[in-house]
ChimeraX commands (.cxc) that place a marker at each C-alpha (Angstrom):
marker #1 position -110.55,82.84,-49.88 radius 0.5
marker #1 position -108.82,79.31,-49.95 radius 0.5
marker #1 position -106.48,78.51,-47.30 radius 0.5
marker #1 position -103.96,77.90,-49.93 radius 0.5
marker #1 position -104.06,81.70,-50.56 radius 0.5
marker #1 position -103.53,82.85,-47.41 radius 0.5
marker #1 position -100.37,80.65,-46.81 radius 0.5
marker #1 position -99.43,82.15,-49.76 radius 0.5
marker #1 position -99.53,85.64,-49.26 radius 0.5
marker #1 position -98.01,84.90,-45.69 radius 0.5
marker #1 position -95.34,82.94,-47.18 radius 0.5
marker #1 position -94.61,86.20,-49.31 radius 0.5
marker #1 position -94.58,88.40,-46.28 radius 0.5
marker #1 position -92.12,86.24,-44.07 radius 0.5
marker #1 position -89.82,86.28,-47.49 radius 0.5
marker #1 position -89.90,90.23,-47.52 radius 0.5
marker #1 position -89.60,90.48,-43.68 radius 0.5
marker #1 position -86.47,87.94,-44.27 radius 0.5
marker #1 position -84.75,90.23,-47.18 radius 0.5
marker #1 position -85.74,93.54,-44.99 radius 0.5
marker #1 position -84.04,92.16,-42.00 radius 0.5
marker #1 position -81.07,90.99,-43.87 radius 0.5
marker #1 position -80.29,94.25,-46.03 radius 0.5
marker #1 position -80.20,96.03,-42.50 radius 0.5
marker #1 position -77.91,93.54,-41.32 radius 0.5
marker #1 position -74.96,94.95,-42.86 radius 0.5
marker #1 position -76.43,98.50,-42.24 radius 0.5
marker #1 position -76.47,98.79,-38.56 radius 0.5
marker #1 position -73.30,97.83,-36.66 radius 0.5
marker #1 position -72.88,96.52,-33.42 radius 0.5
marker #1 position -71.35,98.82,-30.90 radius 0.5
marker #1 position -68.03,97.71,-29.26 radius 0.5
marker #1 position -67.69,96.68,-26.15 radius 0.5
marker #1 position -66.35,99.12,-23.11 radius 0.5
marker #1 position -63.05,97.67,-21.62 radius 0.5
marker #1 position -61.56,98.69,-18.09 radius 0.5
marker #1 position -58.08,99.31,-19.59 radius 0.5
marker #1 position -59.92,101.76,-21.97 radius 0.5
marker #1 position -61.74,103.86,-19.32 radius 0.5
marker #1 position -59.15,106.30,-17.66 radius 0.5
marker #1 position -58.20,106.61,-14.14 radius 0.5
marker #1 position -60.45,109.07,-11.71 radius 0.5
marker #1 position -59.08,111.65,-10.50 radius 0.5
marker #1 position -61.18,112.31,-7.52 radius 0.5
marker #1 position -63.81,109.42,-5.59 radius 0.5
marker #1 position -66.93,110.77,-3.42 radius 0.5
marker #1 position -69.14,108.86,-1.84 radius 0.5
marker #1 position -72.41,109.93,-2.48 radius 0.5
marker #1 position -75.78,108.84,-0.30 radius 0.5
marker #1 position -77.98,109.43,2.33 radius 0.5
marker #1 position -75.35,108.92,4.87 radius 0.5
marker #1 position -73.12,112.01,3.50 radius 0.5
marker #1 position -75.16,114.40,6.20 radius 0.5
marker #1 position -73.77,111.89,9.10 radius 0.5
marker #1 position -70.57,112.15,7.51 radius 0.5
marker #1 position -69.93,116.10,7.57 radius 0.5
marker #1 position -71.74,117.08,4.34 radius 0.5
marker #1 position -74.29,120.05,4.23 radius 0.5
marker #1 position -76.96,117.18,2.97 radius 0.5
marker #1 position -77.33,114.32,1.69 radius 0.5
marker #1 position -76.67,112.71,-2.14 radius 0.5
marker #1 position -74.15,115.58,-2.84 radius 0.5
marker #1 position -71.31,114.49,-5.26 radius 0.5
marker #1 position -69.43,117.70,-4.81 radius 0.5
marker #1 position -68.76,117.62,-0.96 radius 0.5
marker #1 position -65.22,117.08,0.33 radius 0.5
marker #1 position -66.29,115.56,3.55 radius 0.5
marker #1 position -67.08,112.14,1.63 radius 0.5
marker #1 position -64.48,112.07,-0.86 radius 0.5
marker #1 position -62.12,109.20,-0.82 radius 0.5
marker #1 position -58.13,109.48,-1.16 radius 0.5
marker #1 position -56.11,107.39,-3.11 radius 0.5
marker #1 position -53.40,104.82,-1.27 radius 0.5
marker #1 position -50.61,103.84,-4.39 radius 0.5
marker #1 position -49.61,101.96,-2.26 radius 0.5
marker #1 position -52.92,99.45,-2.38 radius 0.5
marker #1 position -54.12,101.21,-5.45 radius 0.5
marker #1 position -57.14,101.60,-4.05 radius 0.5
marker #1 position -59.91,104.44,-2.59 radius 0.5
marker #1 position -60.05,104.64,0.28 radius 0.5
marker #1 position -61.53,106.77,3.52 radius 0.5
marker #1 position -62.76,106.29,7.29 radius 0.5
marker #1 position -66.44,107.79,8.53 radius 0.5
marker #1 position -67.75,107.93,12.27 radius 0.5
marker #1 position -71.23,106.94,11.31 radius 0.5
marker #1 position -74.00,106.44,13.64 radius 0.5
marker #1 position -75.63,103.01,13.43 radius 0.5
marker #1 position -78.62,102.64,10.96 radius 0.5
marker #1 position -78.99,101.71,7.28 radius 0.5
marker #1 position -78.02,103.67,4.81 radius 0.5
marker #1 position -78.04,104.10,1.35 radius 0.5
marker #1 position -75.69,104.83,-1.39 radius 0.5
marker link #1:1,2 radius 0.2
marker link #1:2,3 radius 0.2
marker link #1:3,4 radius 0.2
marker link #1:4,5 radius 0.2
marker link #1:5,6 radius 0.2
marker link #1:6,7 radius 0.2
marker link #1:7,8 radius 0.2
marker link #1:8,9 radius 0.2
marker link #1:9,10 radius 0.2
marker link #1:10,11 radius 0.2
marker link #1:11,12 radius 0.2
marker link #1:12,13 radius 0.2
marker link #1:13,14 radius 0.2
marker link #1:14,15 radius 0.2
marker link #1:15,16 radius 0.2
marker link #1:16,17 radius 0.2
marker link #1:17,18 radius 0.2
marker link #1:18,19 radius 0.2
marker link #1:19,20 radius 0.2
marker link #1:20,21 radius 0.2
marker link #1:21,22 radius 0.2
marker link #1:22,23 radius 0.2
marker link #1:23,24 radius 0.2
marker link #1:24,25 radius 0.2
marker link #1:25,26 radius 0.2
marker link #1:26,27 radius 0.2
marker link #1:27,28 radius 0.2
marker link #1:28,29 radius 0.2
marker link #1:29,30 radius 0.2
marker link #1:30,31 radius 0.2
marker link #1:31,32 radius 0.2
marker link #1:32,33 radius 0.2
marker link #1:33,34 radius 0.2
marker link #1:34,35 radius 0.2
marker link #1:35,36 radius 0.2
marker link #1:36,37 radius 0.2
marker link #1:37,38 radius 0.2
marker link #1:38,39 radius 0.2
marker link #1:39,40 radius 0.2
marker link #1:40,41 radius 0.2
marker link #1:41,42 radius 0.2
marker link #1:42,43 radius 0.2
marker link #1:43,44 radius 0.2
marker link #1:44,45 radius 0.2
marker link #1:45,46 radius 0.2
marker link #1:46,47 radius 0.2
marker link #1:47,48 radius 0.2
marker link #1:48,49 radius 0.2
marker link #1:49,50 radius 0.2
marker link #1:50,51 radius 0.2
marker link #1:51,52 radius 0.2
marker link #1:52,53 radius 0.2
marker link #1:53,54 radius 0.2
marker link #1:54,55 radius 0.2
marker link #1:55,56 radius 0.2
marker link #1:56,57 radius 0.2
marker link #1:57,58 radius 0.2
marker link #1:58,59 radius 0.2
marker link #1:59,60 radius 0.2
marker link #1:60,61 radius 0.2
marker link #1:61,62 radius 0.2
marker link #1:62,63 radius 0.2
marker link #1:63,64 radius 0.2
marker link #1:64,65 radius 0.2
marker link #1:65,66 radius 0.2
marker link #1:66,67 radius 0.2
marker link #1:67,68 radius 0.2
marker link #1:68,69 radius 0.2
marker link #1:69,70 radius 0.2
marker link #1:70,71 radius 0.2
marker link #1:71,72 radius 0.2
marker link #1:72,73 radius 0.2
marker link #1:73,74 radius 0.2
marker link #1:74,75 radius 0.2
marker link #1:75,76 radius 0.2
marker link #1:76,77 radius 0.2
marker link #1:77,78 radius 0.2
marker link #1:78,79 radius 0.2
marker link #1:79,80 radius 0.2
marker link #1:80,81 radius 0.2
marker link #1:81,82 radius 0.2
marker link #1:82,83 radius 0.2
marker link #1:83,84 radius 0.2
marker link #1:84,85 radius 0.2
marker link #1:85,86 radius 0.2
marker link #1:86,87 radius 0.2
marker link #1:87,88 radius 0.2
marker link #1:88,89 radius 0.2
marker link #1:89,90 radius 0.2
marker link #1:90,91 radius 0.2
marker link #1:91,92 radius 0.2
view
């Protein structure tokens, strides 16, 4: 086959890959962007890890147990919470 040819018939693929690509263009539509003043306020905080067992929790990585939840200062607007840990790495 000449080499002509087979430019050619690549040159007509790249042209329908082109058109395909472009009629979807206006098909799919980009998703919007999450904003922090669109994502409500918690109403609860836990931290959840391998240090909730030091902390008072039954075990560790436990979402649900009040001994690592955080309480919420107005006044700072912000999470907060004290733990006697031992020393040692831990993860969360």
């Amino acid at each position: 086959m000449p080499a002509y040819r087979n430019r050619s018939i690549a040159l007509h693929w790249l042209v329908l890959a082109s058109l395909l690509v472009s009629s979807l263009a206006g098909v799919i539509t980009p998703t919007q962007a999450a904003l922090a003043a669109d994502t409500p306020s918690p109403t609860s905080v836990t931290i959840a890890g391998s240090l909730q067992d030091e902390a008072g929790c039954a075990g560790d990585w436990d979402p649900a147990c009040d001994a690592s939840k955080l309480a919420y200062d107005a006044g700072d607007d912000v999470w907060q919470a004290g733990f006697a840990l031992p020393a040692g790495s831990f993860e969360v």
